[in-house]
N, C-alpha and C positions, 0 to 999 in steps of 0.2 A: 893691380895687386893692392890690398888694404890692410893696413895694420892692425890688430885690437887690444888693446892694454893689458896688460894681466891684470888678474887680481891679486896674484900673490906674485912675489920674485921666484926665481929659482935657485935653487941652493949654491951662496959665492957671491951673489950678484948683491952691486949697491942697491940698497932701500932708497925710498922715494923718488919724491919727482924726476932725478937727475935719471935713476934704472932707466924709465919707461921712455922718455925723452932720447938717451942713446938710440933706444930699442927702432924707435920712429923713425929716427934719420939713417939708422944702417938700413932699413927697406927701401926709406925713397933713394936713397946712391944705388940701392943695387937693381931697383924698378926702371932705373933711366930716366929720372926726371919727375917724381910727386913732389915738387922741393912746396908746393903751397901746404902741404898737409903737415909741414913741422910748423910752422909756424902758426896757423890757427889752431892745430889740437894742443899745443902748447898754451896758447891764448885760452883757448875751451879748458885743460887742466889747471892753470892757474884760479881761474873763475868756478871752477869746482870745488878745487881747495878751498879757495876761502870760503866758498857757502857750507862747506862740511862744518856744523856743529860741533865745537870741541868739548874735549867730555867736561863732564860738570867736576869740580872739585871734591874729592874725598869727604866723605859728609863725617863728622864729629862724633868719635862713640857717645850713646847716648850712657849717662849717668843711673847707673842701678837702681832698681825700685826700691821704695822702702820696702814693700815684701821683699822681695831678692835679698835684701840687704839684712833683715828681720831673721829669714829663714837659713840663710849662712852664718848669725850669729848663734842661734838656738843649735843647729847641726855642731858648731864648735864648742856650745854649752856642754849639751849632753856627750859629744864624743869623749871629753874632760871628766865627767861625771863617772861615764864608764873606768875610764884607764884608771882612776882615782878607786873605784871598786874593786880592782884586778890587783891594785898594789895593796887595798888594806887588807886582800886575805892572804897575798906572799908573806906579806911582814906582819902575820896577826895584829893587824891595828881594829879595834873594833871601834872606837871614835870616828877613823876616816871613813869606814865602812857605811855611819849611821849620815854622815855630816849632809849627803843629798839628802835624806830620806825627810817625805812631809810632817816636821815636828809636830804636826796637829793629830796624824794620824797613828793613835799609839797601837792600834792590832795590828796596824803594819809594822811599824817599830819592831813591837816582841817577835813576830815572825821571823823580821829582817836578823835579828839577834839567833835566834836558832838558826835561820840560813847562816849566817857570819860563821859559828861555831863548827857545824856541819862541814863546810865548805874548808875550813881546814885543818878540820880531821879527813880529812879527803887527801891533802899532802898533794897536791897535784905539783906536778913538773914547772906545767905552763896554764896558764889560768889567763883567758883576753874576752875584751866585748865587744860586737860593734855593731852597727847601727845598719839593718838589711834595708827599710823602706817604712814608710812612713804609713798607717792603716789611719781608717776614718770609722769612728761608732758614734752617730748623731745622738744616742741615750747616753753615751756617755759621757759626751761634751757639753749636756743637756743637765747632768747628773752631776759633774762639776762644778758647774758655774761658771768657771774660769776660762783664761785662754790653755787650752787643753792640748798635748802633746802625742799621740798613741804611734810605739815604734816597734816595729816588727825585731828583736835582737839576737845574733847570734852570737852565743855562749862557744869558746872554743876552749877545750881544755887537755890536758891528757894527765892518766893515772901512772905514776910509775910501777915499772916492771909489767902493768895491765894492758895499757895501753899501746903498741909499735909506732904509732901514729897520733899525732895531736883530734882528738874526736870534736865536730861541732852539734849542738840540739840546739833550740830555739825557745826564745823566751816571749811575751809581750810586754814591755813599760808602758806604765802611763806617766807622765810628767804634766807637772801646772806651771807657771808662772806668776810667784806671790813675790808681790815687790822688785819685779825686775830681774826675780833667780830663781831660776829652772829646779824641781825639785819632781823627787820620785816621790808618789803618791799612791802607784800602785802594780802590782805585777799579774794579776790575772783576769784585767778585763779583757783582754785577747787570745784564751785561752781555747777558747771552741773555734776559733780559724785559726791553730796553728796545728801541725801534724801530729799525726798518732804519736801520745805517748809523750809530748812537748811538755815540758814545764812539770812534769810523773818522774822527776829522777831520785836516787835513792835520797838525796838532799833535799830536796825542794817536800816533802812529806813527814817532819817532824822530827823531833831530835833523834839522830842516829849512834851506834856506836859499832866502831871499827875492829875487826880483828885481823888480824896478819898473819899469813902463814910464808912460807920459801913461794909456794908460786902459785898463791890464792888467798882474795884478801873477802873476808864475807861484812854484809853489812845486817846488823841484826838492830831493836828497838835498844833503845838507853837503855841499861843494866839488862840487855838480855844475851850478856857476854856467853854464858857458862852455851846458850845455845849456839851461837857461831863459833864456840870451841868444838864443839858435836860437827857440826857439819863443814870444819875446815880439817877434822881429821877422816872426815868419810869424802868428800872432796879428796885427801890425800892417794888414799884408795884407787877413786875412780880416777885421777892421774896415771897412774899407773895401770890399770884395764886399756887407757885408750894408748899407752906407752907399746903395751904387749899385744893388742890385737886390731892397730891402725898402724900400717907403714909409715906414712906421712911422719917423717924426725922433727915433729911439732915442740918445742921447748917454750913456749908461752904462758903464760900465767892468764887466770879468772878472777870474775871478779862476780860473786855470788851474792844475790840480794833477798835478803828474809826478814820483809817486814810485815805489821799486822793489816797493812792496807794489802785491796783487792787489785787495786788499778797500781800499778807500776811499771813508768817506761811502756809501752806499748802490748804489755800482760792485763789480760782484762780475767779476772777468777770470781767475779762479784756473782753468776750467776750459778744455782745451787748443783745445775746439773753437770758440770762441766767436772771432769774428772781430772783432767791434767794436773799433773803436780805439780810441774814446773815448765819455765818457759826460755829458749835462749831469742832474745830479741837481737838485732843489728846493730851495729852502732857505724857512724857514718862520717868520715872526715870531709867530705863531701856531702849535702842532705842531696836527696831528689828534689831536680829541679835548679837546684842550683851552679854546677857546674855539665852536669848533665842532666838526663832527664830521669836517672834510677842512682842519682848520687853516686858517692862509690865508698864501698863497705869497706869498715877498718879493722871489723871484728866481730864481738858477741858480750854481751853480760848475760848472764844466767840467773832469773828473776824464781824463788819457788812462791807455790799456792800458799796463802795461810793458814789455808785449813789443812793443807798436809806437811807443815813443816815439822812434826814429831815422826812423819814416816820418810825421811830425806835419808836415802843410806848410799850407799857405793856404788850398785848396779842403776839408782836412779840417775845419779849425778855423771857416771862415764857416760850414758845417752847424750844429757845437755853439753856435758865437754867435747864429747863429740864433733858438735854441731860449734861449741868455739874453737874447735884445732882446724875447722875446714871453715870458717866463715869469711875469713880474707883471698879465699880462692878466687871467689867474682860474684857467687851467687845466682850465677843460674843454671844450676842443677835441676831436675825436675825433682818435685817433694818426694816422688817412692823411692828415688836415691838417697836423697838426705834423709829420710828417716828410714830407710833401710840399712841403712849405715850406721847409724847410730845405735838403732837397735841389733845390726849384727854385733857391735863392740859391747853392749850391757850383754847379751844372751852369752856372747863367749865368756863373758866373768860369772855369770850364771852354770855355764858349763862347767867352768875350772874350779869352784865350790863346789857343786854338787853332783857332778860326773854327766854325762850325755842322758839319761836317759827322762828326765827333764824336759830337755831341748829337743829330745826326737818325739818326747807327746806331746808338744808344742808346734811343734814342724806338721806333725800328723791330723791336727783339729784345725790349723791355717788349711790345710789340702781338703779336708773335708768338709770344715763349715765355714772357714770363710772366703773363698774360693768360686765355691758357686754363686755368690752372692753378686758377684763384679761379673762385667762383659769385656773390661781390658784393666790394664795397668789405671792404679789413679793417679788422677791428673788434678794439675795443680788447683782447679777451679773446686772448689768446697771440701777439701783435703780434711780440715780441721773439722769440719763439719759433716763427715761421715757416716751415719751409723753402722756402716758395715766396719770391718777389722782392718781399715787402711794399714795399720802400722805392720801385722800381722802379715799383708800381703807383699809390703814393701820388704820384708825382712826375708821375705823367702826369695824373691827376686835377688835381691842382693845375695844370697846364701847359694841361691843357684850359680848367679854369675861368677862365683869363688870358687865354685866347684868345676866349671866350666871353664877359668884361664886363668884361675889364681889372685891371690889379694893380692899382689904389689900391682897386676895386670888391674883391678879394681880398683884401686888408688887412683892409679894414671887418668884413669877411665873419669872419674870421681873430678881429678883435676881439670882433665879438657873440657867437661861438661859445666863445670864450675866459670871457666871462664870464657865458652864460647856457646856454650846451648840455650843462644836466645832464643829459639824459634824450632818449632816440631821436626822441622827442614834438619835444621844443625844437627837438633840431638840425636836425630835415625841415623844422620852422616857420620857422628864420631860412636856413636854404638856398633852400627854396623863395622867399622875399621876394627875394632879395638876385639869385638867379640864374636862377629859371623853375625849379628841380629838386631833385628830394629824393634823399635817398645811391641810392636803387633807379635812378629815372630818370637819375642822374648813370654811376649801371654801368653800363645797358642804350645810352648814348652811346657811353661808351669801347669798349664792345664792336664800336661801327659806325663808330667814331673813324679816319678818314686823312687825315694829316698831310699839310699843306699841305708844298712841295717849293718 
């Protein structure tokens, strides 16, 4: 009979030599007699023990590099710099505001001065900055001279009564290093790598001027007050349209931007064909990508065209409010939902003005012309980019499916698809539940669809 040492004890048992050593001499008493084998495997463990190299001593943290050391002071510079920006526009200080900024650079300066002014006629709640990751532009480090700084920033803020949620967009800094202190030099060389509509806020695009209504604040150019009185009183209106003809008990307030630039917030109107009057873009307490991979939505601003800000009246504006009283659903609706929605609540204040018969030679030129035009419902890929009557189609869908189970039934509908129709899968799944049909069977309806008279 032969003994073999463990390599490990067994759970109770003493550790070391002494364990395995017991171990040895209970086999030879109960074998009858191996008494030689305690005594040289003992001799052989001892002789192994000591040849077992013991570990080496705990080796001494090494002393941070000067980069390490470099780049944890700058990260403490600028974190300073920011907070130091967030407090001079709580407390209108426009001195602390200016105190980073590169005194050499004076277009930056006057900029920074309108942004300064800007930003608190803005009144925000909460006003923070901080520091996302650090970009690299060789022209621009090039363009410098200096030891050059370029930092991805996220701007977090919220608008009261506007805002339910603190909202984040993104900024780029550039910071230099003159004399040992970190200084802002500039904000838009990172501007084309950061996301649609980044650093396009109604601020950040020259001096603004604020008006205030109970639950709609519009943003119009310096002295072009008398026009944000105009459309914070037709804003009023279409409050009310989406009051009377959207269930959803939305009590939220807007925030409407009318300025004479093309490009704002992720509103592109620069080109001549584009017809839209207005636009409700996202806004995102969360960006894509950062917490998740589709951010997650806090709401909507409401940006209009410049070229159509003299034709902004009530049935335009319940559309775009619309789309802010359902924008914090989830956002994944399919677009003939959301703008069939939208356009169902404008056409019934179109109705309640000027009686049905309007809305039913409207209903009647969608069944006719543009109707044939489509082979199914549109879908989300080139929606805005149509030439056929998307909106038109989507308004009859929606119109049908009210007739078919009711708008508070259409709301619901609106909501689950809002926060669970990622994917063609989902959306057939809670259409089908809600209404008898899926986007196919809902086409092949509209197709045989006449309207009651």
């Amino acid at each position: 009979m032969s003994a073999t040492i463990p390599s490990a004890p067994p759970p109770g048992a003493p550790a070391g030599p002494r364990r395995w050593l017991g171990l040895l001499l209970a086999v030879a008493l109960a074998s009858g007699g191996v008494v030689y084998a305690v005594g040289e495997r003992s001799e052989d463990a001892r002789t192994r023990l000591a040849a077992t190299p013991k570990p080496a001593p705990a080796s001494t943290p090494r002393s941070p590099s000067k980069a390490s050391l470099a780049a944890t002071a700058r990260r403490v510079a600028i974190d300073t710099i920011l907070i130091r920006r967030a407090r001079a526009v709580q407390n209108g200080n426009l001195a602390l505001f200016l105190k980073d900024v590169d005194p050499s650079n004076t277009k930056l300066i006057a900029q920074q001065k309108i942004l300064f002014a800007n930003l608190v006629d803005m009144d925000f709640t909460e006003l923070g900055y901080s520091q996302a990751e650090e970009r690299f532009d060789p022209s621009v480090a090039k363009a410098r001279g200096r030891v050059t700084y370029l930092v991805r920033i996220l701007m977090r803020y919220q608008i009261p009564k506007v805002d339910v949620a603190p909202v984040t967009t993104e900024l780029g800094y550039t910071f230099i290093n003159r004399a040992g202190r970190w200084v802002l030099t500039d904000d838009d060389d990172l501007d084309k790598d950061l996301g649609p509509g980044a650093h396009r806020e109604a601020w950040d695009l020259g001096r603004i001027e604020v008006v205030r209504g109970p639950r709609v604040l519009v943003v119009v150019e310096k002295g072009d007050r008398a026009r944000g009185r105009k459309i914070l009183t037709e804003a009023a209106e279409g409050l009310v349209e989406v009051r009377d003809y959207w269930p959803r008990r939305w009590r939220g307030s807007a925030l409407i931007i009318a300025l004479d630039d093309t490009d704002v917030r992720d509103a592109r109107f620069a080109d001549e064909d584009i017809e839209s009057a207005a636009s409700a873009g996202s806004t995102f307490s969360s960006l894509p990508g950062q917490d998740t991979a589709d951010g997650t939505v806090a709401g909507a601003y409401i940006v209009v065209n410049p070229n159509q800000r003299d034709q902004v009246d009530e049935i335009l504006l319940s559309h775009e409010l619309t789309h802010v009283a359902t924008a914090d659903l989830g956002g994944y609706e399919p677009l003939w939902l959301a703008e069939g929605a939208a356009e169902y609540v404008s056409w019934s204040g179109i109705e309640a003005i000027g009686g049905s018969s309007e809305v039913s030679k409207w209903e009647q030129e969608v069944i006719d012309d543009a109707l044939p035009t489509l082979h199914a419902l549109p879908t989300d890929a080139g929606f805005y980019e149509s030439s056929a009557d998307v909106y038109g189609v989507s308004w009859l869908a929606v119109r049908y499916l009210v007739q078919r189970i009711g708008l508070d039934a259409v709301e619901d509908l609106y909501e689950d698809m809002a926060a669970h129709g990622t994917n063609q899968v989902s959306r057939d799944r809670i259409l089908l539940s809600r209404s008898g049909l899926t986007e196919v069977t809902l086409w092949t309806s509209l197709r045989t669809y006449r309207p009651r008279r």
